[in-house]
N, C-alpha and C positions, 0 to 999 in steps of 0.2 A: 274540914281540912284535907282530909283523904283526898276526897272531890274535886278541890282545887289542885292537888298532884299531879291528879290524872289527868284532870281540862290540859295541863301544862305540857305533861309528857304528849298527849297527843297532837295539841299544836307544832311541838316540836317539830314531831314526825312528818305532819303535812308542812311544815315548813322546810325539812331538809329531801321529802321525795317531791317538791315545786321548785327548790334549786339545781336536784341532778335534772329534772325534765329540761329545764332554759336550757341548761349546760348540755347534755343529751342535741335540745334541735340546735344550739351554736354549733355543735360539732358536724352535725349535718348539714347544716348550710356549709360552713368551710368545705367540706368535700365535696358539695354540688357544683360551688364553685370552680374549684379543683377542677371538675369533671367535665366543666365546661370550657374551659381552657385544655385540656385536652387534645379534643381533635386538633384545634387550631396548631399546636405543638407539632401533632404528628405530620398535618400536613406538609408545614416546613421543612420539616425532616424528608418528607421523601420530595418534595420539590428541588430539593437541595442535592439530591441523589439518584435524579431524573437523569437517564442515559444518553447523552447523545452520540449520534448517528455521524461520520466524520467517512465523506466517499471519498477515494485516492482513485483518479485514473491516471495507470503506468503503464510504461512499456512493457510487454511479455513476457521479455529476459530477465525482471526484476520479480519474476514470480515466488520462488522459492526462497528468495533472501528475504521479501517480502513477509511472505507467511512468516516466518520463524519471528520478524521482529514484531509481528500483529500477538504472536503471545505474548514477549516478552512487556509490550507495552500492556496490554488489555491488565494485564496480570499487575501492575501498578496503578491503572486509573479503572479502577471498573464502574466509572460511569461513562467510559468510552469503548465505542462500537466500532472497531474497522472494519471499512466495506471496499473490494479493491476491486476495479475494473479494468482485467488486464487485456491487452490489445495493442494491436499496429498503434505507432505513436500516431502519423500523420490520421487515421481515424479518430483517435481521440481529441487530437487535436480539432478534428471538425465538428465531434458531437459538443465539445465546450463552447466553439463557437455559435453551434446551434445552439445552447441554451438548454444544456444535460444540466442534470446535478453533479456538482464535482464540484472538492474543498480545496484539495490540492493536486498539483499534474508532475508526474515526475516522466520527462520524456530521454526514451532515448536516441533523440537529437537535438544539437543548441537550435537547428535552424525552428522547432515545431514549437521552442517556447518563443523564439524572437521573434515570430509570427505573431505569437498570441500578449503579446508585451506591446506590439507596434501595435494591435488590435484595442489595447488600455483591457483586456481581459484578465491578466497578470499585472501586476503592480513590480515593475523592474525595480523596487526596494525589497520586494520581498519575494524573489528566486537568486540561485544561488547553483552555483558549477559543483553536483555532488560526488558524481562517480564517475570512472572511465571505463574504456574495455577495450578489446584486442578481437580482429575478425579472423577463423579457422576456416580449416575446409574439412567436415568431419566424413567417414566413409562407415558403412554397416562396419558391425565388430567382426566380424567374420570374413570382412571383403581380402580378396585376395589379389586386390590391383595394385599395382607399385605408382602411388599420386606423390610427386615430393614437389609440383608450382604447378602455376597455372597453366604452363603450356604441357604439362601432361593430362590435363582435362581435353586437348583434342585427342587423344587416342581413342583408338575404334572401340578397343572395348569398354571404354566407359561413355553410354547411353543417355543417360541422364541425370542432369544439374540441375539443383533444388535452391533459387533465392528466392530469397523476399521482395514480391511487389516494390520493384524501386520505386513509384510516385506517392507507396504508403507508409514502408518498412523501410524505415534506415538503415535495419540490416541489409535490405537488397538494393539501396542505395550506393551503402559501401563496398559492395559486392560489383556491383555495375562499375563505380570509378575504380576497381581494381583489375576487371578483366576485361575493361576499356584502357588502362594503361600499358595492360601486357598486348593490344592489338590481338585482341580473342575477341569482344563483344558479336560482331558480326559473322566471325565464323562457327560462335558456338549456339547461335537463336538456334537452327533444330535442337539444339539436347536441354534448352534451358524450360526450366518447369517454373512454375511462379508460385509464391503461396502466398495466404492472407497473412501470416505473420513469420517471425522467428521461428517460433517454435511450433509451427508449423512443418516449417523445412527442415528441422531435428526429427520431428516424428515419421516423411517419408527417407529419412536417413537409416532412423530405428528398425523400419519397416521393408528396408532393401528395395521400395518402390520407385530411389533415386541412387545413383552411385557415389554420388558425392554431394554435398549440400555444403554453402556458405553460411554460419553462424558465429555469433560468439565464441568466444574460450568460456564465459560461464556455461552459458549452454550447453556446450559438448562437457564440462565438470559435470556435470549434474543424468550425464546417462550411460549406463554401463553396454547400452545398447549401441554404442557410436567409440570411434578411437578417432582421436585428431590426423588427418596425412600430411597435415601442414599448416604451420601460421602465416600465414598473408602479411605480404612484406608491408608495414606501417605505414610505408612512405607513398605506395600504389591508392591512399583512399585519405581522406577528410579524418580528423582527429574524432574518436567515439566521444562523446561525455555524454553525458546525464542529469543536466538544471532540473532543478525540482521548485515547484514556485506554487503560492498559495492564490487562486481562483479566487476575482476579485467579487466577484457574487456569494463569493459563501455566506451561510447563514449561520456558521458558528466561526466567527473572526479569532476568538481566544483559542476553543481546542486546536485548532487550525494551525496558528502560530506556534503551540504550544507543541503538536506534533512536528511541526516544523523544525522545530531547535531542534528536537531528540533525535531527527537523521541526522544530524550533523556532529552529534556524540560525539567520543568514543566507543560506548559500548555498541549503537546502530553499526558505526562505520566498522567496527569489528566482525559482524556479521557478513555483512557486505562483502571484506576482504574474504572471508570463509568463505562464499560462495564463489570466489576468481574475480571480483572487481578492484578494482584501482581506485586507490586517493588523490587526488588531483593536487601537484602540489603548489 
């Protein structure tokens, strides 16, 4: 009878250490499985959080407004990269035509998007009249010449006039229909200096290398190194704007669009105004 106890009690035992083993590899399989579902999980996660790459080429004068809004956005979508390529508009305008990379084009002139719109390069659904501006005449901060229009740009002692390439820089576009309406253009070619951009002609302004230079009112906002001698009468030059329109080649169509709203904000156009530009109304 003993005998039989014991036979019993030891069955027992290999019966209950063969039910934790099954149970033991059940649970190991569940977790291989688990484990193999895994990567596939994470991969989507970071597929999903793959950064893209979003290039803006704009005009020169939008450089500083620029930056400021590239954090503000980065800072809510951070799986977007802004990459800005600043430059004479009529330049960019031709590297898009060549066949640059570029998602969206913000110019500052209508004529360098409705180029690239009659081109079908722009989709005229999707640009839009963003910003305006106002053209000065800035002088070194230190200068001590009395400039108040343009016909005080032929006095003898001021030497040299700093615009922007008129066939490339709208600033020296506007520059040119202004000191062609005051009957200056041909008598000031010696003293006139050319630059590749804007903000080019602000730095020989900074630099006392010219006595006077044609730029923006942002432009001269933005340097302690220049004082305005004058604002250039509105009516002497073509209206400033700033269309910003999405590059029909882009390869990211959503961020594209997407960044596209947010200049059109409030909070962008906010910034904008901070720097000296105008709302188009």
């Amino acid at each position: 009878m003993l005998k039989l106890v014991k036979r019993n009690m030891i069955l027992s035992v290999v019966l209950i250490l063969s039910i934790l083993l099954v149970a033991c590899g059940a649970g190991s399989g569940s977790q291989t499985a688990t484990s193999t579902q895994s990567p596939a999980a994470n991969q989507a996660s970071e597929s999903s959080a793959e950064t893209v790459e979003l290039t803006i080429s704009a005009g020169a004068s939008l450089t500083d407004a620029l930056n400021e809004i590239q954090t503000i956005y980065e800072t809510k979508h951070n799986n977007i990269k802004l990459v800005f390529n600043f430059g004479a508009s009529g330049a960019l305008q031709q590297q898009i035509e060549q066949g640059a990379p570029a998602d969206l084009f913000i110019s500052a002139a209508s004529k360098n998007m409705k180029d690239l719109v009659d081109k079908q390069l722009i989709d005229s659904a999707e640009q839009h009249n963003l910003l305006s501006n106002e053209l000065v005449v800035v002088v070194p901060s230190d200068s001590k010449l009395s400039i108040g229009n343009e016909q005080d740009l032929k006095k003898e002692e001021v030497k040299k006039i700093a615009i922007g390439i008129p066939e490339s820089v709208p600033a020296g576009k506007y520059a040119q229909e202004a000191i062609t309406n005051a009957n200056l253009w041909d008598g000031l070619q010696t003293k006139i200096v050319q630059a590749k951009d804007v903000r080019q002609v602000l730095q020989y302004a900074e630099t006392g290398n010219v006595d006077a230079g044609f730029v923006y009112k942002t432009d001269a906002l933005t340097s302690d190194k220049v004082k305005i001698a004058f604002t250039v009468d509105p009516d002497s030059y073509s209206p400033i704007h700033y269309p910003v329109g999405i590059v029909q080649a882009t390869k990211h169509a959503k961020e594209a669009e997407e960044f596209y709203a947010f200049l059109q904000t409030n909070e962008a156009l906010d910034v904008f105004v901070k720097y000296g530009f105008s709302i188009p109304k």
